[in-house]
N, C-alpha and C positions, 0 to 999 in steps of 0.2 A: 814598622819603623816609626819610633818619635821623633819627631825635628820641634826646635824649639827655637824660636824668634826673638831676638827681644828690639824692640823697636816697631809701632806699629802706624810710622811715616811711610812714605814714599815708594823708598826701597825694601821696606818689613812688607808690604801689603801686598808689591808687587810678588812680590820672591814665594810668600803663602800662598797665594791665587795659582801661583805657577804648580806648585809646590803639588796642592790640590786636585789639579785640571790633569797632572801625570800621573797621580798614584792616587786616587781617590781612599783606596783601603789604609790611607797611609796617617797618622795622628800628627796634626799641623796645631803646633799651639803659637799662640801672638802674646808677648807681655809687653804690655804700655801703660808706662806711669801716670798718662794723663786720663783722663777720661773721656778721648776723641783718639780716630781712628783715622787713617786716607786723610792726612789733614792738608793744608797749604799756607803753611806758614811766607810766603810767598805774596799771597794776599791780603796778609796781616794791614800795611799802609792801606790800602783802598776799605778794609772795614774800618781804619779808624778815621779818614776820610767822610767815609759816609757813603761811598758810594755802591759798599756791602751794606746792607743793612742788616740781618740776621748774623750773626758769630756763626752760628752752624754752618752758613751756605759755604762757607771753608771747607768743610768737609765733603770729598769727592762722593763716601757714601757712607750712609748714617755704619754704627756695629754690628747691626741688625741683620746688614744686607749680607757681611761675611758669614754670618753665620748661620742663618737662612741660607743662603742660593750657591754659597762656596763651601758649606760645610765646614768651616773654622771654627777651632775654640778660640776665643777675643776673650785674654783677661786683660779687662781699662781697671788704670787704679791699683796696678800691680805694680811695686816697682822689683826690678833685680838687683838683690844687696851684694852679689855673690857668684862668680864664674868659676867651675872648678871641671876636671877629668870627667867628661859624660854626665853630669849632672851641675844644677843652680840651684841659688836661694833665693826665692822671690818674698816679698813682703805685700799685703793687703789688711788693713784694717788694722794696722798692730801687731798680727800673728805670722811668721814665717813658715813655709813651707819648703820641702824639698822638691825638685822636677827633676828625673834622671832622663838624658834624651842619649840619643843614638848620631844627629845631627843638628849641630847650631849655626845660626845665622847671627852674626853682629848686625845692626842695623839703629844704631844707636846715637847718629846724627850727629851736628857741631853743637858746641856750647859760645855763647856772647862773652870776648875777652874783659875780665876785669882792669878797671886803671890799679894801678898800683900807687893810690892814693889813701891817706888817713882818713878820712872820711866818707872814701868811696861806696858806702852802704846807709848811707844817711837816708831817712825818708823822703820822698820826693826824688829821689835817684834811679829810674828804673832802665834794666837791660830787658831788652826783649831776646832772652837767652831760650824763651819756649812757647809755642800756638798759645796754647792759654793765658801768654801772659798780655796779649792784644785786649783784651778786657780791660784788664788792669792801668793799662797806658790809654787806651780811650776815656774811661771816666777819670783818670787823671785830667789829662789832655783838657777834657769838655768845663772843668773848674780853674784851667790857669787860664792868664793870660800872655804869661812872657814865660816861652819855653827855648831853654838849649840845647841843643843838638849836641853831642861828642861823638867825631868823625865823620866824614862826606864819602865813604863808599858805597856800595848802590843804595843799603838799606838805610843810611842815614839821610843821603839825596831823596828816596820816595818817605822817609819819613818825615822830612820838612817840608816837599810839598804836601803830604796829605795836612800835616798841622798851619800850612800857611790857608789850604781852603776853609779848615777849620775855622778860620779868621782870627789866628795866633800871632802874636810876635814872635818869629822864628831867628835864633841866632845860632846859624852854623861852627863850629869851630875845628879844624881843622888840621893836626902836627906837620903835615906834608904841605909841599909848597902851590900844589892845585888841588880842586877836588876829584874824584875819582881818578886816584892815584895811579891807577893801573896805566892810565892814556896817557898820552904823548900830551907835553906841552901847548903845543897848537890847539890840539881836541878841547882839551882842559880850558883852555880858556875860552870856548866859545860856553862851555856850559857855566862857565864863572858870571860871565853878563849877563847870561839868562837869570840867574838864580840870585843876582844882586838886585835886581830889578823887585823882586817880591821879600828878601829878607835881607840880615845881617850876615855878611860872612868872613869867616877872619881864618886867611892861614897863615902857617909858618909859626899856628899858636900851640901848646900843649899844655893842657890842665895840669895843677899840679896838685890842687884841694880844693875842699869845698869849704862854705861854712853857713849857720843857721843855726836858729834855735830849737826848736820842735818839729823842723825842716828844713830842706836845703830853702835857702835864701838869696845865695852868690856862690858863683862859679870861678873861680881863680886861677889865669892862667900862668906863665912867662911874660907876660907883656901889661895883662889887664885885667880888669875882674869885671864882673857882668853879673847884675841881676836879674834874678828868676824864682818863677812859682814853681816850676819842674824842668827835670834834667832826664832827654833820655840821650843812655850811652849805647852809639855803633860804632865802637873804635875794632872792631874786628872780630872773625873766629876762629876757631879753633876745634881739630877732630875730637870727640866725644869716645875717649880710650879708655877710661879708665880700668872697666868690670874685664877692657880684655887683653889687659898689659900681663897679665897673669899668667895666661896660657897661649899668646899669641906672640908673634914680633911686630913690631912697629918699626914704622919705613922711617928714612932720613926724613920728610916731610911730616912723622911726626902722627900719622894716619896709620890704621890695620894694615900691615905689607897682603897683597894676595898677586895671585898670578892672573893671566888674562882670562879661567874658570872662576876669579874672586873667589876663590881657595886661601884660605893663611898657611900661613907652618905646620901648621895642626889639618892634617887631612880630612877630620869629621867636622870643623870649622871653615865659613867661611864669612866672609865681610862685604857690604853692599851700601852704597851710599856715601855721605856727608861724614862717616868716618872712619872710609877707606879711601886706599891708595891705586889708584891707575897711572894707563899711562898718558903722558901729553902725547896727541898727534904730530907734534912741530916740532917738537926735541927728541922726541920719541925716548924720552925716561920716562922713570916715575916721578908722578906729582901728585898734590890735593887738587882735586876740582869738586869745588864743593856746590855743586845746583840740580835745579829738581830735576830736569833732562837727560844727565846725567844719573845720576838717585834710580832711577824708575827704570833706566837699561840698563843697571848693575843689578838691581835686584831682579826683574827679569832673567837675567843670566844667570845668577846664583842660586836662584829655584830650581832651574831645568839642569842646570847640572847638580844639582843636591839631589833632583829627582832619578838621578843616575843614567838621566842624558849629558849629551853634550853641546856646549855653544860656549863662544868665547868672545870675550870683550876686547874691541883694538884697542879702548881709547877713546881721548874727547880732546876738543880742541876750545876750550875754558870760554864758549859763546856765552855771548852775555848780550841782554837785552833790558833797554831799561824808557824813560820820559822825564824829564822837567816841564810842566805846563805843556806847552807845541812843541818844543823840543825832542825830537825823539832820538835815543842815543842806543848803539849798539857796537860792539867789537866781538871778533874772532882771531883765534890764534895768537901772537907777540906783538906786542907794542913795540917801538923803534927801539924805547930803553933797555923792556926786555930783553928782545934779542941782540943787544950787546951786552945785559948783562948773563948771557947764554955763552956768549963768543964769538957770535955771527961776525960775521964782514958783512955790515948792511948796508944798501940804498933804500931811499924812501923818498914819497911824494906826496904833496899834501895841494890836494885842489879844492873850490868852490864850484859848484855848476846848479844848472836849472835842471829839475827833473820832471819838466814837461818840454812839450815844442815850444822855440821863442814865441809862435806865435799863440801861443793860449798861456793863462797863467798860471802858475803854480809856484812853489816854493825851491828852497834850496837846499842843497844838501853839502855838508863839509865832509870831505873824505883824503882820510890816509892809507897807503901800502906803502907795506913794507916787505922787501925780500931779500933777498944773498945775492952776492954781487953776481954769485953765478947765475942770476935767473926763477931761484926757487922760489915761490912765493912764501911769505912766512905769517903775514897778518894783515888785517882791516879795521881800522877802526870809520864811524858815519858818526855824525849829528845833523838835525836839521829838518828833511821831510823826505820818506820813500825810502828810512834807512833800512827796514826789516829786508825787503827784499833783496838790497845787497850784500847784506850779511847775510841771508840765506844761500845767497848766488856763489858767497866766496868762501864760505863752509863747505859747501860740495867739492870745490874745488882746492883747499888747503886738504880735506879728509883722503882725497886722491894725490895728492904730494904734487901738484901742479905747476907750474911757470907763468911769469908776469905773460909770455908768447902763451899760454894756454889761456891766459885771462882774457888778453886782447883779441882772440878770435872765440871766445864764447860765444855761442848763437843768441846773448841776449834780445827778447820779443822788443819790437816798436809798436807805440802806442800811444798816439801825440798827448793826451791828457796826464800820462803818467809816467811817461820814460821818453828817452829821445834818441833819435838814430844813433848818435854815441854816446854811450850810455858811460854815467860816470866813471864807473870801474874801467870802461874801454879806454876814456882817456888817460885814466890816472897810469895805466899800464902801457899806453903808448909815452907818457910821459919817461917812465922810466927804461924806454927804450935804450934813449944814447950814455944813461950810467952803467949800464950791465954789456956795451957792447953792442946793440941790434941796428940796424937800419932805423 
């Protein structure tokens, strides 16, 4: 049996190893355009930061290691020009080749949305649309001194803190009316204070050009124009479909359709990753969820069932984890807006508390829930300090379809330096007792 891969991120690496480890007599080939394997685009901000030092330490394991210890063929520097009936066209060095496989994997990740500006490709404009291109945006980066940011979603949020350590002028710019759009209001603006405090930030703006001579120079919105030595754009992404619009169907979402085996249309195809389609736990349809967590248990599942096992993906509930400076910010499952703009009938509750004992000190933490009037719990968003483990706590609990009544008698541990007898989520969910009806 031939399987052939193209993609050799996250979910390509996982799904090969698997692939592997089931049918060892079995011919596992990897095509990756770049020439890095197991990468973690992920940690792109922290090498250009500084706080990676080496671009390699990205990579989970050098190519070597797949193909030594895993037995992989890894062709890096191959791109695939070409998706057809049981066979591809790959390109290396100029010269194209044919590969006829038996099973393919899509694994072929998002791409960074372009503006839809005249001058959007101007020198000095970079999208970080690929691993490698982290190089490129740090020696930029280390020669400017006034850099703008386009969009405040996570990866525009860690890419202005790593260029504000850098000791940058950072000017965020932002179309929506908070940054990270996905949060509720309230959330939204606690991370707005944090993040004024070290740079420029302007929403409710939208670029509409740029302009320069032999480089961008000014960034031009609706409102105002701003100068700068560099512009990186994180105005969004988008699934990475092209090679398999061909032989596949693509979901409303816009992502490879697959079933919960990450199966497409095409029975000898399947799709895994950043650009494919699951399902949300909290709507229980299909949607994109495009993160590494996510990536690595699609492809996992897509191996062992190409290997002609079985296992099947429920789904993910779009956690997200992120920092500004002290800030630590994380959500799971719907934001208030989302799940109205779902249909929901929601209550929600937005509190502060201490997440130690009063009597010892520690920090605070801002927290939201949200649920159906009947009780279901639907999302959590935190800022502040001690959020991982709430959103760890209320991940378990959204993936089990749980109640604000399940929340509030969670056995959360006491532990005066880091948690408190009532622990936030306890009260935010006693909070929303008397909106849903309860004692």
């Amino acid at each position: 049996m031939k399987v052939a891969i193209i993609g050799g991120g996250a979910a390509g690496m996982t799904a090969a190893s698997r692939i592997k480890a089931l049918q060892p007599s079995w011919e596992v080939v990897v095509f990756e355009k770049s020439k890095y394997v197991s990468h973690a685009p992920c940690g792109v901000p922290f090498y250009i930061s500084g706080m990676v030092e080496h671009f390699e330490e990205l990579c989970t394991y050098p190519t070597e290691y797949f193909v030594q210890e895993r037995g992989l063929d890894v062709r890096t520097q191959t791109k695939v020009v070409e998706v057809g009936d049981h066979y591809l066209i790959a390109e290396k060095d100029g010269k194209e080749y044919t590969y006829e496989w038996d099973k393919l994997l899509f694994a072929t990740g998002a791409k960074a949305e372009r503006l839809s500006t005249k001058n959007d490709e101007m020198d000095g404009i970079l999208y970080v649309d690929n691993f490698e291109k982290a190089r490129e945006v740090k020696s930029a980066a280390m020669k400017a001194n006034r850099v703008v940011i386009v969009g405040s979603g996570y990866i525009g949020v860690e890419m202005a803190l790593a260029l504000v350590k850098l000791g940058k002028r950072v000017t965020v710019i932002e179309a929506s009316e908070r940054p990270l759009p996905e949060y509720d209001a309230e959330m939204a603006a606690i991370l707005k204070s944090e993040m004024e405090k070290y740079l420029e930030l302007k929403l409710s703006e939208k670029v509409i050009d740029f302009e320069g001579k032999d480089k961008v120079e000014k960034v031009i919105t609706n409102k105002s124009e701003y100068s700068c030595d560099l512009v990186v754009v994180a105005a969004g992404m988008s699934p990475n479909t092209k090679l398999a619009e061909k032989i596949v169907k693509i979901g409303k979402k816009g992502a490879i359709k697959t079933n919960s085996r990450m199966q497409t249309s095409n029975e000898d195809v399947y799709a895994a990753g950043d650009c494919a389609e699951s399902i949300n736990l909290v709507t229980k349809k299909p949607d994109w969820i495009a993160a590494a967590a996510p990536a690595n248990k699609m492809g996992y599942v897509a191996g062992v069932n190409i290997a002609g096992k079985e296992l099947h993906y429920p789904g993910s509930l779009k956690s997200q984890f992120s920092s500004f400076m002290d800030l630590e910010i994380g959500k799971t499952g719907l934001s208030e807006h989302e799940a109205v703009k779902e249909g929901y009938d929601v209550v929600s509750t937005f509190i502060t508390s201490r997440t130690s004992a009063k009597y010892l000190p520690n920090g605070l933490i801002h927290l939201k829930v949200v649920a159906e009037r009947n009780g279901r719990l639907l999302g959590v968003q935190a800022m502040g300090k001690g959020v991982a483990m709430r959103i760890y706590g209320a991940i378990v609990l959204l993936y089990n379809n749980c109640s604000i009544k399940d929340l509030f008698f969670a056995d959360f541990p006491y532990y005066p330096p880091l948690t408190r007898v009532w622990d936030p989520l306890v009260i935010a969910a006693r909070n929303l007792f008397r909106k849903v009806g309860l004692p």
